[in-house]
C-alpha positions as CSV (number, residue, x, y, z in Angstrom):
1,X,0.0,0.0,0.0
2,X,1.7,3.4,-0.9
3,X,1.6,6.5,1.6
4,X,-1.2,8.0,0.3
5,X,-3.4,5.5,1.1
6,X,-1.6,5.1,4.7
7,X,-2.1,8.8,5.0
8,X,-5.0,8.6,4.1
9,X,-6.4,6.0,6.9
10,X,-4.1,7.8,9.8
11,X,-5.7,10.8,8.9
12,X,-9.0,8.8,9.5
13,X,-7.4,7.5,12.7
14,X,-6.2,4.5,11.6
15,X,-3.1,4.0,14.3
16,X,-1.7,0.6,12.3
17,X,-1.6,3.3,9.0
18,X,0.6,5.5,10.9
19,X,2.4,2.7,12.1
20,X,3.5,1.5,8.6
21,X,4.6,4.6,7.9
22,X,6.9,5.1,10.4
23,X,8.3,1.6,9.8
24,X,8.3,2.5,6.2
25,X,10.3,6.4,7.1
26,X,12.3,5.7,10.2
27,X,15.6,4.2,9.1
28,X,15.9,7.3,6.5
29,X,14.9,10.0,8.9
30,X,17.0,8.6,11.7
31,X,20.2,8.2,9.2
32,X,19.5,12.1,7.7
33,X,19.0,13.0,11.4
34,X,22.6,11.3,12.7
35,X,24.5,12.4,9.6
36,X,23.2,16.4,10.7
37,X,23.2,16.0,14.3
38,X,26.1,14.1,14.4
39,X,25.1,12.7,17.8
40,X,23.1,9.2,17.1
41,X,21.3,9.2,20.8
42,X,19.7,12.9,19.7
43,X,19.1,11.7,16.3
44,X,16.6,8.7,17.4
45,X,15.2,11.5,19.7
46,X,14.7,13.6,17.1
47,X,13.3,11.0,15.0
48,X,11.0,10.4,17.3
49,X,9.7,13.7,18.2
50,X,9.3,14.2,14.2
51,X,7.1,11.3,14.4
52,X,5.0,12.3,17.1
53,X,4.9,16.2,15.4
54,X,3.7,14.8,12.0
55,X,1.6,12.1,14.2
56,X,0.0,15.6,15.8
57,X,0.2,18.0,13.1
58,X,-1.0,14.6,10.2
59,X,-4.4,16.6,9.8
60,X,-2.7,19.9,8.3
61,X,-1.0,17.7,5.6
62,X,-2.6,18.9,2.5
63,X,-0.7,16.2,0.2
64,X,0.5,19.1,-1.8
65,X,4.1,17.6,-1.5
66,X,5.1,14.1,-0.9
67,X,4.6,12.5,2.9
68,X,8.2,12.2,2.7
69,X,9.2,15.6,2.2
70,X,6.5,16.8,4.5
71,X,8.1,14.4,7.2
72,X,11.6,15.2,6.1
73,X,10.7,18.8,6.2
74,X,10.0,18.7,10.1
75,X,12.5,16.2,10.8
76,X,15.4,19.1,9.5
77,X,13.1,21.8,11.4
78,X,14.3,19.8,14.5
79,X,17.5,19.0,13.7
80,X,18.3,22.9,13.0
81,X,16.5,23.6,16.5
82,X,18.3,21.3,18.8
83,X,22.1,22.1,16.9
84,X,21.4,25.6,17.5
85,X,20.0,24.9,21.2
86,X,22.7,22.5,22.5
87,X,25.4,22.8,19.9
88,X,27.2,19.6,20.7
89,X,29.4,18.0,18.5
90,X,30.3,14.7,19.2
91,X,32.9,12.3,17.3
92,X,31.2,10.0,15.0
93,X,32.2,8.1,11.9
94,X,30.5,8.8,8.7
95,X,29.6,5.4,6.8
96,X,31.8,4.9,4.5
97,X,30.9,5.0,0.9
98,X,33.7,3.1,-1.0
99,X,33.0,-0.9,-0.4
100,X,36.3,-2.3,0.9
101,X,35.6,-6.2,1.4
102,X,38.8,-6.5,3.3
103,X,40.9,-3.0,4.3
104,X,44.0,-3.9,6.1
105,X,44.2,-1.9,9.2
106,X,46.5,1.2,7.7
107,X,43.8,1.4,5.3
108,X,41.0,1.5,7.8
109,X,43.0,4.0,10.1
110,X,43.4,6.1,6.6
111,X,39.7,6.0,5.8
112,X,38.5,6.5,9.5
113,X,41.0,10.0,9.7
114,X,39.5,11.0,6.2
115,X,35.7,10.3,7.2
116,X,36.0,12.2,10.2
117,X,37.8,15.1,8.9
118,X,34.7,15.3,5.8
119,X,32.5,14.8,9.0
120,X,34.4,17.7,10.7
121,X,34.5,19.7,7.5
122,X,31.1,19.6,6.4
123,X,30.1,20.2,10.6
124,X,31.1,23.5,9.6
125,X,29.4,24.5,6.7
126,X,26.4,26.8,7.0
127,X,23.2,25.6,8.0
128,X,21.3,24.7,5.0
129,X,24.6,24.3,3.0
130,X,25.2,21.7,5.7
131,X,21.4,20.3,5.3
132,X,21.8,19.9,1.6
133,X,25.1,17.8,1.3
134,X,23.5,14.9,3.2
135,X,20.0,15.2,1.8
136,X,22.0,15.1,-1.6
137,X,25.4,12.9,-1.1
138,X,23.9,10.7,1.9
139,X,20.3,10.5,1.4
140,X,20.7,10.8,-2.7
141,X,17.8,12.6,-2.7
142,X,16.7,15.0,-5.8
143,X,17.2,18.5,-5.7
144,X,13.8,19.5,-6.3
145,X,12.8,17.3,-3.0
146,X,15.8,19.0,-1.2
147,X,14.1,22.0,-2.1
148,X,10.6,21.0,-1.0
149,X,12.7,20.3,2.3
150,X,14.0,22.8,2.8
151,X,11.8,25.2,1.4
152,X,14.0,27.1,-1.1
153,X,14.1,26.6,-5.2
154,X,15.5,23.9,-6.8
155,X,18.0,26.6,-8.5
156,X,19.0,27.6,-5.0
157,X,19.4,24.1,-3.6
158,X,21.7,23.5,-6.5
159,X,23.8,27.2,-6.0
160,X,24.1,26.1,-1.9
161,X,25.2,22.7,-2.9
162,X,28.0,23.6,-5.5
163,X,28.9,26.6,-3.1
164,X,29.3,23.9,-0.2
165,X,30.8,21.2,-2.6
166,X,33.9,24.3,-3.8
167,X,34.1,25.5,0.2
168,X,34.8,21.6,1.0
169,X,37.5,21.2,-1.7
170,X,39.2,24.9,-1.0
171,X,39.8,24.0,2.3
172,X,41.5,20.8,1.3
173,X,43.4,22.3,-1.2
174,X,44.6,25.1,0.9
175,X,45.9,22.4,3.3
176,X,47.4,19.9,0.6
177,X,50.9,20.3,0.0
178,X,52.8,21.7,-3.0
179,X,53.5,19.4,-5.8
């Protein structure tokens, strides 16, 4: 059964609906929420208050957008809210991307120091720059959707993310050393 249906039935009341939902959403919230937060105990927090928000808020949902950007859309409202409340940055490792079936333990160390340096790096990008390199690189998500998300144009999601993607590489190339 696809979402609109499932939205459909929550928004008559339907508890199970919203149940499917959320087993059908969680796992991509919580991993949007960890890779922003960079805290995984406040990102299943935060997936859970989104949760209970669009559980609350489900009748205002005019299915004018997808349920997944109107879910994703609170879920980064949160996110925004408790980095700028608590600011905590804790160490954590960011998945890596490039399938290694058997790294020998330099390599591991290597890609460990690298991941959390991106980590580090993209911690400091502005906000929604910050927002739109996961959505995009992590969560592969369009950038019209980013855009729904975040509630900007798809021409600006693109201008943030090629601004974020040049202030990622500057900063590495101002650090590499001279060939």
């Amino acid at each position: 059964m696809g979402d609109d249906q499932l939205v459909k039935q929550a928004q008559a009341g339907d508890a199970q609906a919203f149940g499917q939902l959320v087993d059908r959403h969680q796992p991509r919230i919580f991993g949007t929420l960890a890779k922003m937060t960079g805290d995984r105990d406040l990102a299943m927090d935060l997936t859970q208050d989104a949760f209970i928000r669009a559980w609350e808020q489900l009748g205002t949902f005019e299915r004018r957008s997808a349920f997944s950007t109107w879910l994703y859309r609170i879920a980064v409202r949160l996110a925004y809210d408790a980095m700028r409340s608590r600011r905590r940055r804790d160490h954590r490792e960011i998945d890596d991307r490039i399938a290694d079936p058997d790294p020998g333990p330099d390599r591991r160390a290597e890609v460990a120091a690298l991941s959390e340096d991106l980590r580090q790096r993209i911690e400091t990008l502005p906000e929604m720059q910050r927002a739109i390199v996961i959505l995009r690189v992590y969560d592969d998500l369009p950038y019209r959707e980013i855009a729904d998300i975040l509630k900007t144009t798809e021409n600006s999601a693109r201008v943030s993310f090629h601004h974020a993607v040049t202030r990622l590489r500057d900063g590495y190339m101002k650090e590499a050393p001279p060939s």
